[in-house]
N, C-alpha and C positions, 0 to 999 in steps of 0.2 A: 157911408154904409158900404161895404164887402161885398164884391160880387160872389165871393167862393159859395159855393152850395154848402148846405147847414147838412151837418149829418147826424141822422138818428138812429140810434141801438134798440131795437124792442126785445125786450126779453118777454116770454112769454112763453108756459109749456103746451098751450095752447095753437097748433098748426094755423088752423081755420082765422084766427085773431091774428096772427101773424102775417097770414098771406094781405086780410083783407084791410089790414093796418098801411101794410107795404107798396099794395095797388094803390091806395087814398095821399102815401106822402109822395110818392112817386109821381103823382099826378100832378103834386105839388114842388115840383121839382128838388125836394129833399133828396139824399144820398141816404138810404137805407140798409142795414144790415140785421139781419134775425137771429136770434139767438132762442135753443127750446129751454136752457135753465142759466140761473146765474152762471156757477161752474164755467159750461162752454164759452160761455162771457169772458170769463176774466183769463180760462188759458186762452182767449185768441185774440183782446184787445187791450194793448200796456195802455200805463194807465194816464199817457202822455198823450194819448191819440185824443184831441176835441170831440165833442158832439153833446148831443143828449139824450140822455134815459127813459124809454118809456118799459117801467116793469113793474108786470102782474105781482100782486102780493100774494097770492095761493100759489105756488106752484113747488114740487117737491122737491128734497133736499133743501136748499137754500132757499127761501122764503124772500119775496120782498123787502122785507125788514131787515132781515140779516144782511141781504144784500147790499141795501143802503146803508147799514151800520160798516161793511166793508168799505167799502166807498170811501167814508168818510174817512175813517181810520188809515185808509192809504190816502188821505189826503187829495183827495180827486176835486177838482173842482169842477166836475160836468153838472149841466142844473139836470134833475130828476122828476120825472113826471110817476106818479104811480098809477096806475089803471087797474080797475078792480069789480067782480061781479058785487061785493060784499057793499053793504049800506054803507053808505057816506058818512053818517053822524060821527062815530066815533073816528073811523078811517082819516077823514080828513083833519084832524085836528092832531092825531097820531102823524100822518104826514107832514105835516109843517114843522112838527114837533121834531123830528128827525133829519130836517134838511131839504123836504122836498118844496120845488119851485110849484106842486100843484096836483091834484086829485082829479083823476075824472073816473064816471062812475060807466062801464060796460052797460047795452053797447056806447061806445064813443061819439059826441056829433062832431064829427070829420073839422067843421069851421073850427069849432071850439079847440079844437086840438093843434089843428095848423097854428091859429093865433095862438096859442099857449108855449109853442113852440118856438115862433118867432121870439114873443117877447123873452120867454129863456133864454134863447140864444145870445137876445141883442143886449140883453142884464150881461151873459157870462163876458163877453166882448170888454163891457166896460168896467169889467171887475178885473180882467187879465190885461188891461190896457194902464 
Protein backbone atom coordinates (compact mmCIF):
# COMPACT_ATOMS: atom_id res chain seq x y z
CA UNK A 1 0.00 0.00 0.00
CA UNK A 2 1.27 3.77 -0.96
CA UNK A 3 2.00 6.07 1.47
CA UNK A 4 1.24 9.19 -1.04
CA UNK A 5 -1.93 11.04 -0.11
CA UNK A 6 -4.95 10.20 -2.48
CA UNK A 7 -6.08 13.17 -4.19
CA UNK A 8 -9.61 14.30 -4.75
CA UNK A 9 -11.13 16.98 -7.41
CA UNK A 10 -14.85 18.02 -6.27
CA UNK A 11 -16.58 19.61 -8.90
CA UNK A 12 -19.33 21.23 -7.71
CA UNK A 13 -21.24 24.52 -8.62
CA UNK A 14 -22.33 24.36 -5.34
CA UNK A 15 -19.77 26.65 -2.55
CA UNK A 16 -21.31 25.37 0.68
CA UNK A 17 -20.92 21.32 -0.84
CA UNK A 18 -17.52 22.29 -1.62
CA UNK A 19 -16.26 23.76 1.35
CA UNK A 20 -17.96 21.07 3.49
CA UNK A 21 -16.83 18.17 1.23
CA UNK A 22 -13.31 19.66 1.69
CA UNK A 23 -13.20 20.20 5.66
CA UNK A 24 -14.63 16.15 5.72
CA UNK A 25 -11.54 14.73 3.17
CA UNK A 26 -9.13 16.84 4.75
CA UNK A 27 -9.86 15.55 7.90
CA UNK A 28 -9.28 12.45 6.31
CA UNK A 29 -6.06 13.29 5.10
CA UNK A 30 -6.90 13.30 1.41
CA UNK A 31 -5.35 16.23 -0.90
CA UNK A 32 -8.31 18.09 -2.00
CA UNK A 33 -8.89 20.57 -4.75
CA UNK A 34 -12.48 22.40 -5.68
CA UNK A 35 -13.55 23.19 -8.68
CA UNK A 36 -17.23 25.48 -9.19
CA UNK A 37 -17.85 23.85 -12.95
CA UNK A 38 -16.45 21.22 -15.21
CA UNK A 39 -14.86 23.88 -17.49
CA UNK A 40 -12.53 25.37 -14.63
CA UNK A 41 -11.71 21.63 -14.12
CA UNK A 42 -10.40 20.65 -17.09
CA UNK A 43 -8.31 24.31 -17.98
CA UNK A 44 -6.55 23.72 -14.69
CA UNK A 45 -5.99 19.96 -14.28
CA UNK A 46 -4.06 17.81 -17.52
CA UNK A 47 -5.41 15.00 -17.78
CA UNK A 48 -2.19 12.95 -16.48
CA UNK A 49 -2.56 14.43 -12.96
CA UNK A 50 -3.98 11.03 -10.71
CA UNK A 51 -6.77 11.35 -8.36
CA UNK A 52 -10.57 11.04 -8.08
CA UNK A 53 -13.72 12.69 -9.13
CA UNK A 54 -16.28 13.68 -6.98
CA UNK A 55 -18.96 15.67 -9.60
CA UNK A 56 -22.37 17.06 -8.99
CA UNK A 57 -24.55 16.20 -11.96
CA UNK A 58 -26.75 19.48 -11.90
CA UNK A 59 -24.60 22.08 -12.40
CA UNK A 60 -24.51 24.66 -15.34
CA UNK A 61 -22.80 24.67 -18.62
CA UNK A 62 -21.33 21.22 -18.51
CA UNK A 63 -23.35 18.89 -16.65
CA UNK A 64 -22.13 15.69 -14.93
CA UNK A 65 -22.85 13.59 -17.65
CA UNK A 66 -21.17 15.56 -20.19
CA UNK A 67 -18.49 15.77 -17.92
CA UNK A 68 -17.82 12.20 -17.57
CA UNK A 69 -18.57 11.59 -21.31
CA UNK A 70 -15.41 14.04 -21.48
CA UNK A 71 -13.38 12.13 -19.40
CA UNK A 72 -13.78 9.20 -21.02
CA UNK A 73 -13.27 10.32 -24.50
CA UNK A 74 -9.90 11.88 -23.43
CA UNK A 75 -9.14 8.74 -22.08
CA UNK A 76 -8.82 9.46 -18.41
CA UNK A 77 -8.45 6.83 -16.21
CA UNK A 78 -9.40 8.68 -12.77
CA UNK A 79 -12.34 6.54 -11.02
CA UNK A 80 -15.53 8.98 -10.61
CA UNK A 81 -17.82 9.35 -7.93
CA UNK A 82 -21.13 11.35 -8.93
CA UNK A 83 -22.93 13.01 -6.03
CA UNK A 84 -26.26 14.27 -6.62
CA UNK A 85 -29.49 16.05 -4.92
CA UNK A 86 -31.62 14.10 -7.65
CA UNK A 87 -33.24 10.43 -6.64
CA UNK A 88 -31.01 7.64 -6.94
CA UNK A 89 -33.10 5.13 -8.93
CA UNK A 90 -32.52 6.05 -12.21
CA UNK A 91 -29.13 8.15 -11.50
CA UNK A 92 -27.30 5.33 -10.28
CA UNK A 93 -27.89 2.86 -12.86
CA UNK A 94 -27.12 5.87 -15.42
CA UNK A 95 -23.87 6.18 -13.37
CA UNK A 96 -22.36 2.92 -13.71
CA UNK A 97 -23.69 2.87 -17.14
CA UNK A 98 -21.20 5.64 -17.96
CA UNK A 99 -18.10 4.65 -16.01
CA UNK A 100 -18.57 5.84 -12.73
CA UNK A 101 -16.94 3.80 -9.70
CA UNK A 102 -20.23 5.06 -7.66
CA UNK A 103 -23.45 7.19 -6.72
CA UNK A 104 -23.89 8.74 -3.67
CA UNK A 105 -27.04 10.54 -3.06
CA UNK A 106 -26.58 14.53 -1.13
CA UNK A 107 -26.18 15.10 1.69
CA UNK A 108 -23.22 12.63 1.74
CA UNK A 109 -22.45 10.15 4.82
CA UNK A 110 -18.87 11.47 5.13
CA UNK A 111 -17.84 7.31 6.15
CA UNK A 112 -19.52 6.15 3.04
CA UNK A 113 -17.65 8.44 0.97
CA UNK A 114 -14.19 8.26 2.49
CA UNK A 115 -14.53 4.37 2.08
CA UNK A 116 -15.73 4.73 -1.63
CA UNK A 117 -12.78 6.67 -2.12
CA UNK A 118 -10.20 4.45 -0.81
CA UNK A 119 -11.49 1.55 -2.49
CA UNK A 120 -11.45 3.82 -5.88
CA UNK A 121 -8.38 4.66 -5.52
CA UNK A 122 -6.96 1.32 -4.45
CA UNK A 123 -9.09 -0.35 -7.82
CA UNK A 124 -7.26 2.73 -9.94
CA UNK A 125 -3.64 1.67 -8.48
CA UNK A 126 -4.14 -1.85 -9.61
CA UNK A 127 -5.52 -1.15 -12.99
CA UNK A 128 -2.33 1.42 -13.74
CA UNK A 129 0.04 -1.12 -12.15
Amino acid sequence: MSLEIKQVFIIDDDESVCRALSILLLTFGFAVRTFSSAISFFQAVSNDVPGCLLIDIHMPGIDGWTAQKQLVESGSKRPVIFISAEKPDIAIERAFKVGAVGFLKKPVDGQVLVDLINSACEDALLVSA
